[in-house]
N, C-alpha and C positions, 0 to 999 in steps of 0.2 A: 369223441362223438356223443352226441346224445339224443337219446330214444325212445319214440314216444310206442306203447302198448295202447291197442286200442280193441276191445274185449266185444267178439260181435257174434249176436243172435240172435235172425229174424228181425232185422233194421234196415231193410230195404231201401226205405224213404229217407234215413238219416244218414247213413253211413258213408255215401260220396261226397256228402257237403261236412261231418265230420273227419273226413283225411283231408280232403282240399284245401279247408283255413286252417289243418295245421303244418302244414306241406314246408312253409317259408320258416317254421319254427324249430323245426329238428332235421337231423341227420339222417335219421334213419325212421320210418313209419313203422310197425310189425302188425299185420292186424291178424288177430285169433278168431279164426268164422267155426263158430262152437255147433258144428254140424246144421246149420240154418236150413229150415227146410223151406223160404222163401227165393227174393232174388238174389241175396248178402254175397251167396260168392261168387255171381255171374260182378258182379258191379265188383266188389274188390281185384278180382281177376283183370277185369278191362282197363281199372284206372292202375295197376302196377306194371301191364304191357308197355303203358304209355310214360311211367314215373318211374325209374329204378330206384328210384328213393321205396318204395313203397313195396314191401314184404307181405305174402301171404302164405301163414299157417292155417291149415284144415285137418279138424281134428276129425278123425274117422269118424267119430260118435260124438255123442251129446255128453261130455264132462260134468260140463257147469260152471260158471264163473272163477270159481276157484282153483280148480285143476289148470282150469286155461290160462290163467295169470301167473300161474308157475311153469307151464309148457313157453310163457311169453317171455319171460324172468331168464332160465335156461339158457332159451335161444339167443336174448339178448348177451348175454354174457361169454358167447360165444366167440365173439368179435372184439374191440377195442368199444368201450364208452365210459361215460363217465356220470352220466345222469341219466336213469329210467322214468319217465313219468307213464305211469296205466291212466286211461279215462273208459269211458265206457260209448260204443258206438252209437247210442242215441241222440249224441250232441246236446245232452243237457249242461254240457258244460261252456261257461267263457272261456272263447279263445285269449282274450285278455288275463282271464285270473290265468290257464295254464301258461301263457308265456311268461304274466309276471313271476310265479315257484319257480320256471327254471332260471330266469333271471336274478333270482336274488341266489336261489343256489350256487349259478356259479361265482357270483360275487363273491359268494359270503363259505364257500366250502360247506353246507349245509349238509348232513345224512339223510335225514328225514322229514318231508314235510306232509301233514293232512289238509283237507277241507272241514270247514264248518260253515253251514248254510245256515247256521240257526242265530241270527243276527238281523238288525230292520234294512230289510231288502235283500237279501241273501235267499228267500224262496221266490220265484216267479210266476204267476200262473197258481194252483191250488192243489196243495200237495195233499196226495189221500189219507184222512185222520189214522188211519189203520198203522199209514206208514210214519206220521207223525209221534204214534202215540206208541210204536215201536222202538223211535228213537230216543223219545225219552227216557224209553226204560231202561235202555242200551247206553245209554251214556249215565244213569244212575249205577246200573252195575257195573260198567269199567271201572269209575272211581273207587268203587267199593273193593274189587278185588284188586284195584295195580297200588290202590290209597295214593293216586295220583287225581287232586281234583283239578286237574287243569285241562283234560282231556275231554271237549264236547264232541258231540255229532259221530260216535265209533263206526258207525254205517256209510260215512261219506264214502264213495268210490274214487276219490280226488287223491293222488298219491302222486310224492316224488322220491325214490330212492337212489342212493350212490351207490357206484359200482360196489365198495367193500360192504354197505348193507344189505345190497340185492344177493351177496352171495350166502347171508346168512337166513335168507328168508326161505321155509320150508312150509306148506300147506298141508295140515292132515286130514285124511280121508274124511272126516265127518262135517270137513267144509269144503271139500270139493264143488257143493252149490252155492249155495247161500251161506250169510253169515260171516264171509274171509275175512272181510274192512274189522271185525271186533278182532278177530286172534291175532290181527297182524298188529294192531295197537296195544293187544296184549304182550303180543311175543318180543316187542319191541321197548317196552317197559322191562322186560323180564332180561335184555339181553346189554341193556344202559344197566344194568346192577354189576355186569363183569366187566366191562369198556365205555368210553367214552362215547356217548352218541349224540351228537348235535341235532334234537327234535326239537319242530316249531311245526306251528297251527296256521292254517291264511284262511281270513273270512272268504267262501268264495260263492259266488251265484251258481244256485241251480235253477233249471226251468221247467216247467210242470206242463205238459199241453196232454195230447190226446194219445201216450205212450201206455202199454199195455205191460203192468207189473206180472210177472212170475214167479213174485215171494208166495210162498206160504207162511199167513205171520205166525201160525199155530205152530210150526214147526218148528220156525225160527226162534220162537219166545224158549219153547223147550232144547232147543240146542243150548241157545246161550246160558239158560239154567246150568245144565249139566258140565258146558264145560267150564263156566265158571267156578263151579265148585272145585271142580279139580285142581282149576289151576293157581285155583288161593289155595291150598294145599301147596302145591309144588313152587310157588310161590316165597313163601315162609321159607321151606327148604332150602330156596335160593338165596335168599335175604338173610339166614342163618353163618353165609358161607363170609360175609362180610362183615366189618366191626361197626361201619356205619347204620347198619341195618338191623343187627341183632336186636337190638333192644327192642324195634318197632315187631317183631320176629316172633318174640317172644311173648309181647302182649298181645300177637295175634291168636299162638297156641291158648293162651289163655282167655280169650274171648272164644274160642271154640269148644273149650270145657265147660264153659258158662252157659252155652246156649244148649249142650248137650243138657247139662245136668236139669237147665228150665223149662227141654221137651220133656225130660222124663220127669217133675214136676207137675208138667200139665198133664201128662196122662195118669200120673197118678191119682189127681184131682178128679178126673173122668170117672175113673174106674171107680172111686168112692161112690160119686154120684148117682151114676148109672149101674150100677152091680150090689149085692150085699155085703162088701168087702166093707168092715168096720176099719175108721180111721177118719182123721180129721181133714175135709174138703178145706177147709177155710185156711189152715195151715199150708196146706200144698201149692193154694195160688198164691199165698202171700208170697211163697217160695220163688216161686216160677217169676212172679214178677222181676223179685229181686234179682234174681239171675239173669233175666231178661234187661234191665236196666246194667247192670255190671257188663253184662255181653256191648253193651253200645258203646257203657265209658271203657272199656277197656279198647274196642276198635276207634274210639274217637281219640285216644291216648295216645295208639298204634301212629296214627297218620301225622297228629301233632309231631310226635319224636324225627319226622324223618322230614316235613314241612320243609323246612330251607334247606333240603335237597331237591325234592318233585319242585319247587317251587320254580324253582332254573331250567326246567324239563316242557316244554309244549307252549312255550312264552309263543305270542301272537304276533304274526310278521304285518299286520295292518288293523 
């Protein structure tokens, strides 16, 4: 069987005509009405009276997108399938690009596939710069911390997973809203280092009309700071645990004493500066610099060493 998640809050308008065209696509529908306080789950209720295909989860309360894609995850797994796809109920999505991921999935046995809109014709309609300019950041830092640069668009909600990867997938509390689409392309980087995992990318359309966003990007920028740090930390650690990976492992600890030693460089510089603390300014930023250029070649070295490995990792199915 396979299963489509379909993740719903206050989409009243979209939400019948997103289960409908995918009705003829999948086995089973599950749709997550994330405590909507519109009409989402008078309308899902009526169309699965009529559709046994068509499952409705209501979450007492208001989760958040995150939470609810692992309550959808769960349930699905409860039963016999074989392919999960999540989409999001405001129907920004082509029913073309979701039919085509499951189709090539089950051709091809596939684990994991993403979306990337960020290609000529892939946005529709006018996507809000805030959100745009949140994506770039967010596909700058995935790179950086998985040193996987094949990995665009971390924020797409476009997702297909196989049963044995759906069971590996776990959401932690600090993305229970926003932000899931990065960790789960992190967590899934992180978990192709102990098993073989078959990830690919598909260009796919999204559409932009008169949908009302519920990001906080101020929030969101500072999530992803925070747990990026982390998890290039535990990261390393993992990468340690492998002989393919060591080496890139170890130039990573070693980029992180670099940048250490060029904060405390620069503030040593400061403190000259600004204080009566005798000691040479010009000497400390020479310092800082240098440590600060070692900190790049040494993560540019990092990524090189493991290059025709990522490089096999997130290849593009169109």
């Amino acid at each position: 069987m396979n299963k489509l998640l379909i993740l719903a809050y206050n989409e009243e308008e979209l939400i019948g005509k997103t289960i409908e065209q995918n009705l003829n696509i999948f086995d089973e529908i599950i749709v997550i009405n994330d405590k909507s306080t519109d009409k989402t789950l008078e309308i899902v209720k009526t169309i699965s009276k009529k559709n046994s295909k068509v499952k409705l989860i209501n979450n007492e309360k208001n989760y958040g997108p995150g939470k609810s894609l692992k309550i959808g995850i769960d349930y699905a797994l409860t039963s016999n399938c074989k392919f999960i796809v999540k989409i999001d109920g405001d129907n920004q999505f082509e029913q073309s690009d979701i039919f085509n991921i499951l189709e090539i999935a089950n051709k091809h046995g596939i684990d994991f596939i993403k979306g990337d809109r960020f290609w000529p014709g892939g946005i529709i309609g006018k996507m809000p710069k805030i959100r745009f300019l949140g994506n770039a950041f967010a596909s700058l830092l995935i790179k950086f911390v998985t040193g996987n640069r094949n990995i665009n668009d971390p924020l797409n909600g476009l997702f297909l997973f196989s049963r044995n990867l759906a069971e590996e997938i776990e959401i932690p509390k600090m993305f229970n809203r926003y932000g899931y689409p990065f960790y789960i392309n992190a967590l899934i980087n992180k978990l192709s280092l102990r098993k073989k995992i078959d990830t690919k990318q598909y260009r796919n359309k999204i559409s932009y009309g008169t949908e009302i966003s519920h990001l906080n990007p101020f929030l969101i920028f500072i999530k992803l700071i925070v747990f990026s740090i982390t998890f290039f930390i535990s990261f390393i650690k993992e990468k340690l645990k492998y002989s393919d990976y060591q080496l890139s492992a170890l130039l990573d600890i070693s980029s992180i004493i670099s940048i250490l030693f060029s904060i405390f460089c620069l503030i040593r510089a400061f403190i000259i500066r600004f204080s009566f603390v005798e000691g040479n300014q010009g000497a400390w930023f020479i310092l800082f610099n240098i440590f600060l250029i070692l900190f790049f070649t040494l993560i540019l070295s990092s990524r090189k060493s493991i290059k025709n490995i990522t490089d096999n990792k997130f290849s593009y199915l169109n």
